[in-house]
FIKOLZA-1660 file (N, C-alpha, C; in steps of 0.1 Angstrom, whole numbers, plus 5000, padded with zeros to 4 digits):
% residues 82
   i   px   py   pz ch aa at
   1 0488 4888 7323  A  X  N
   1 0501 4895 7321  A  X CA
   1 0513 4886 7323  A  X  C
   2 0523 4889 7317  A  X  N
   2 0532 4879 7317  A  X CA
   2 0544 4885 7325  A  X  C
   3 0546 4874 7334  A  X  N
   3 0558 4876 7344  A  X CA
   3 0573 4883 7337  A  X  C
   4 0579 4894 7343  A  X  N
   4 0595 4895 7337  A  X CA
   4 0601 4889 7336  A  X  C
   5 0603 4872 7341  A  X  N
   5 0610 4863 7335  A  X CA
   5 0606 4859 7324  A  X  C
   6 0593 4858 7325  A  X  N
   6 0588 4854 7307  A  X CA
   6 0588 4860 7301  A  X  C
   7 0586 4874 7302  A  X  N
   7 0592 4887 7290  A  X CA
   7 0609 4884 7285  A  X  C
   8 0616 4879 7299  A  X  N
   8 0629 4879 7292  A  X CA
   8 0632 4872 7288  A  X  C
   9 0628 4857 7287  A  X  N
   9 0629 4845 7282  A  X CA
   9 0626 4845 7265  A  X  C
  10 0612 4857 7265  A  X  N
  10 0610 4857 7254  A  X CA
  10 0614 4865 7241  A  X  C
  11 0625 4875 7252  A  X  N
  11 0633 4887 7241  A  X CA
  11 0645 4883 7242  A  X  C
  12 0647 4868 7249  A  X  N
  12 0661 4863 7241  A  X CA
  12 0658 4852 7233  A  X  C
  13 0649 4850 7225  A  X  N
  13 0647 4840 7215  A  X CA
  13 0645 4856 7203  A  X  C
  14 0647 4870 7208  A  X  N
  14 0649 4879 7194  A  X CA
  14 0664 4872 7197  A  X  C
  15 0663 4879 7180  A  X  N
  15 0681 4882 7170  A  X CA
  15 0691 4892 7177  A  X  C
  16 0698 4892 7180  A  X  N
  16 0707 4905 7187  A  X CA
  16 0702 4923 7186  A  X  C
  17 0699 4925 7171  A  X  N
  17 0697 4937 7170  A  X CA
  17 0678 4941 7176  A  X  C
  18 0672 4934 7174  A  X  N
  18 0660 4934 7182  A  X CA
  18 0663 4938 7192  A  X  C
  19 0667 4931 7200  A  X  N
  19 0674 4924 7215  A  X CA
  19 0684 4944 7223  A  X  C
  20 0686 4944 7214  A  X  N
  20 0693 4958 7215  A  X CA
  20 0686 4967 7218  A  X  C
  21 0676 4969 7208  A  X  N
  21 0664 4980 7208  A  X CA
  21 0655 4980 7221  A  X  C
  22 0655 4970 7223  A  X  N
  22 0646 4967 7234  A  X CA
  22 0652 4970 7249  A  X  C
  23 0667 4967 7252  A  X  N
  23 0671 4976 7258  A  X CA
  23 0676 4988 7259  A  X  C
  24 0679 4991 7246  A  X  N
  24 0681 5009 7247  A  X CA
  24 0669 5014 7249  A  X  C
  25 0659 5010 7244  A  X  N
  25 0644 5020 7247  A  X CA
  25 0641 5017 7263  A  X  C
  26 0642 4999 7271  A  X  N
  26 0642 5004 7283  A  X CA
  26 0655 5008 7294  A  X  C
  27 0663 5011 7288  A  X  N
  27 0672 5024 7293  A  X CA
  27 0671 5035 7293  A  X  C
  28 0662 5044 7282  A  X  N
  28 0657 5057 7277  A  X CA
  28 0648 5063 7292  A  X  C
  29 0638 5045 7295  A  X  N
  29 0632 5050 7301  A  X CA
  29 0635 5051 7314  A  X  C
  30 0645 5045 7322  A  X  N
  30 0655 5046 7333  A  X CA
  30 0660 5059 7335  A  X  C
  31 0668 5063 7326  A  X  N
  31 0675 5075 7323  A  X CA
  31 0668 5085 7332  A  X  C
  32 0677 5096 7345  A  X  N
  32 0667 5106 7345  A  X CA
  32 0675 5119 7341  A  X  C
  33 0669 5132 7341  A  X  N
  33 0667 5139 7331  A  X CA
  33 0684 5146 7338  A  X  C
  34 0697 5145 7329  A  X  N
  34 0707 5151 7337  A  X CA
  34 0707 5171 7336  A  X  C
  35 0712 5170 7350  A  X  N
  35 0714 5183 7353  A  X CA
  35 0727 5192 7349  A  X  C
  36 0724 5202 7347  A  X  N
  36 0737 5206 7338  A  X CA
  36 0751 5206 7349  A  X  C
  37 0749 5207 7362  A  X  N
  37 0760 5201 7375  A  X CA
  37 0768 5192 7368  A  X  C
  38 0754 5182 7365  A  X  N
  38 0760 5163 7364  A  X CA
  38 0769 5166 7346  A  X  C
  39 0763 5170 7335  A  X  N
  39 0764 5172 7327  A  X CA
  39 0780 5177 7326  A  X  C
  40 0783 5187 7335  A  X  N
  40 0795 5193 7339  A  X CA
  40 0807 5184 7343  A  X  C
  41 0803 5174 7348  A  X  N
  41 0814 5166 7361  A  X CA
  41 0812 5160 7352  A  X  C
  42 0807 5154 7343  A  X  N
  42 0813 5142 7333  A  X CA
  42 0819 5146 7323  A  X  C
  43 0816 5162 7315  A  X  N
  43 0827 5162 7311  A  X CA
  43 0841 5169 7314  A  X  C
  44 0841 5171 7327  A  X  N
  44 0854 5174 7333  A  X CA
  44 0865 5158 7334  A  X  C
  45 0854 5149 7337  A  X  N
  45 0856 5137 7340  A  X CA
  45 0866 5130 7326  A  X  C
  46 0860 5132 7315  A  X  N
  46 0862 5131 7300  A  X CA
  46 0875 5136 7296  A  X  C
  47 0875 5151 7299  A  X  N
  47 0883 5158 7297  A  X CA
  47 0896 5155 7303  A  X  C
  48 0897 5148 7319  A  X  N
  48 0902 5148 7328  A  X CA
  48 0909 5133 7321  A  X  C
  49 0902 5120 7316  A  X  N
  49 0906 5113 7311  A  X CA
  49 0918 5111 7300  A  X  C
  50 0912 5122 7289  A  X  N
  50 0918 5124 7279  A  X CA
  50 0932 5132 7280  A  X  C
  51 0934 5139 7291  A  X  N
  51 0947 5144 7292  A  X CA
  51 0958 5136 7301  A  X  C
  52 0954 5128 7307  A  X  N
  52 0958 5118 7314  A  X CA
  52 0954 5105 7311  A  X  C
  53 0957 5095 7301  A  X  N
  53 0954 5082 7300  A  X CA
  53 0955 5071 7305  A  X  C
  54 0971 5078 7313  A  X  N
  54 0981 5068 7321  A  X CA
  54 0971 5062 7336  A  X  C
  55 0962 5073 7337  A  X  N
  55 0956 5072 7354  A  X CA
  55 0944 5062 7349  A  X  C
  56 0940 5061 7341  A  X  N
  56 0926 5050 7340  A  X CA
  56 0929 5038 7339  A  X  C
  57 0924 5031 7349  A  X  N
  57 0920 5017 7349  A  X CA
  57 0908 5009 7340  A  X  C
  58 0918 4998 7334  A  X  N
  58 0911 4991 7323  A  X CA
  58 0900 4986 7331  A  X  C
  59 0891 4981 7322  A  X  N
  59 0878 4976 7329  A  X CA
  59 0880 4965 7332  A  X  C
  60 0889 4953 7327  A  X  N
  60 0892 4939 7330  A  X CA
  60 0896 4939 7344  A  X  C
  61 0905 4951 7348  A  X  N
  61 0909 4951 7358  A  X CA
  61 0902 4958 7370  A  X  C
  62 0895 4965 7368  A  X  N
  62 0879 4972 7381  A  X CA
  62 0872 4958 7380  A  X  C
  63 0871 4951 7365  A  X  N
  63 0860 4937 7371  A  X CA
  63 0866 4928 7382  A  X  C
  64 0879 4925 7376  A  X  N
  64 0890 4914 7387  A  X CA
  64 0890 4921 7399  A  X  C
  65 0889 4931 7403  A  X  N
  65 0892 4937 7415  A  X CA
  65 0876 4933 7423  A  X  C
  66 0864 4939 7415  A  X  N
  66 0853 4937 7419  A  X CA
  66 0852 4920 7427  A  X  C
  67 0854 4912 7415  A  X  N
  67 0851 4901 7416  A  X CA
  67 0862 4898 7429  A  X  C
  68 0871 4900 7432  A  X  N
  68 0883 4895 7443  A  X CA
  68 0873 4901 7454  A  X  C
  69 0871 4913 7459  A  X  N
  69 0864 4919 7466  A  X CA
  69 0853 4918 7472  A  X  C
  70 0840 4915 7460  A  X  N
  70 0830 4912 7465  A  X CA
  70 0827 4897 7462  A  X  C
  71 0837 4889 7453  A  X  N
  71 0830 4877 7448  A  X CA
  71 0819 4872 7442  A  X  C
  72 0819 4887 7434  A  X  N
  72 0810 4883 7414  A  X CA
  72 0814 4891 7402  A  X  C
  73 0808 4886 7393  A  X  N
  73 0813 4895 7383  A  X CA
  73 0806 4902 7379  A  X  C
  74 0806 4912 7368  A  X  N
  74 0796 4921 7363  A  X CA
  74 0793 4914 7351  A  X  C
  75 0777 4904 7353  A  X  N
  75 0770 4896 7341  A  X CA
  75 0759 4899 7342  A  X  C
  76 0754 4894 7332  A  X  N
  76 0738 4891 7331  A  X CA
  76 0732 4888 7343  A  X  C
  77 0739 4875 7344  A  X  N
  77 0737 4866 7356  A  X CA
  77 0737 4872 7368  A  X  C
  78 0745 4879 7374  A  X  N
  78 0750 4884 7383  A  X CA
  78 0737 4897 7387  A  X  C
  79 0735 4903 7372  A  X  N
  79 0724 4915 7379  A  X CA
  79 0716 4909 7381  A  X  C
  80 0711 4895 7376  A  X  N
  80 0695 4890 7374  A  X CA
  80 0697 4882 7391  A  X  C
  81 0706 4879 7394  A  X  N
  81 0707 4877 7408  A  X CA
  81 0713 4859 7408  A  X  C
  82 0712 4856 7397  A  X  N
  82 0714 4836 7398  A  X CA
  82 0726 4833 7399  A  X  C
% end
């Protein structure tokens, strides 16, 4: 059986759209099943967004903040731990 670094080594020599599929399907299977609560608060959250645009923080700027804070960024690298 081949180690998950070798699996990943070997699904980045796929093309991007391969490469895609392969994580959406293992995200599918991550995913757990939402409750209509959770289902509710995101789109209150949504809704909450769209009427107010002024209050959301760009993502460049939650990463700069991350990265100031904890000292990393949100990468590949970063989740894979290197």
């Amino acid at each position: 059986m081949m180690s998950a670094t070798e699996i990943l080594a070997k699904a980045r020599e796929l093309p991007p759209e391969q490469r895609r599929e392969i994580v959406e399907a293992l995200l599918d299977d991550l995913e757990p099943e939402e409750s209509p609560e959770f289902i509710g608060e995101l789109e209150r959250r949504a809704e909450d967004a769209l009427k107010n645009p002024g209050d959301c923080v760009p993502w460049d700027d939650v990463r700069a903040e991350l990265k100031k804070k904890y000292g990393w960024q949100w990468t590949a690298r970063a989740i894979q731990g290197d």
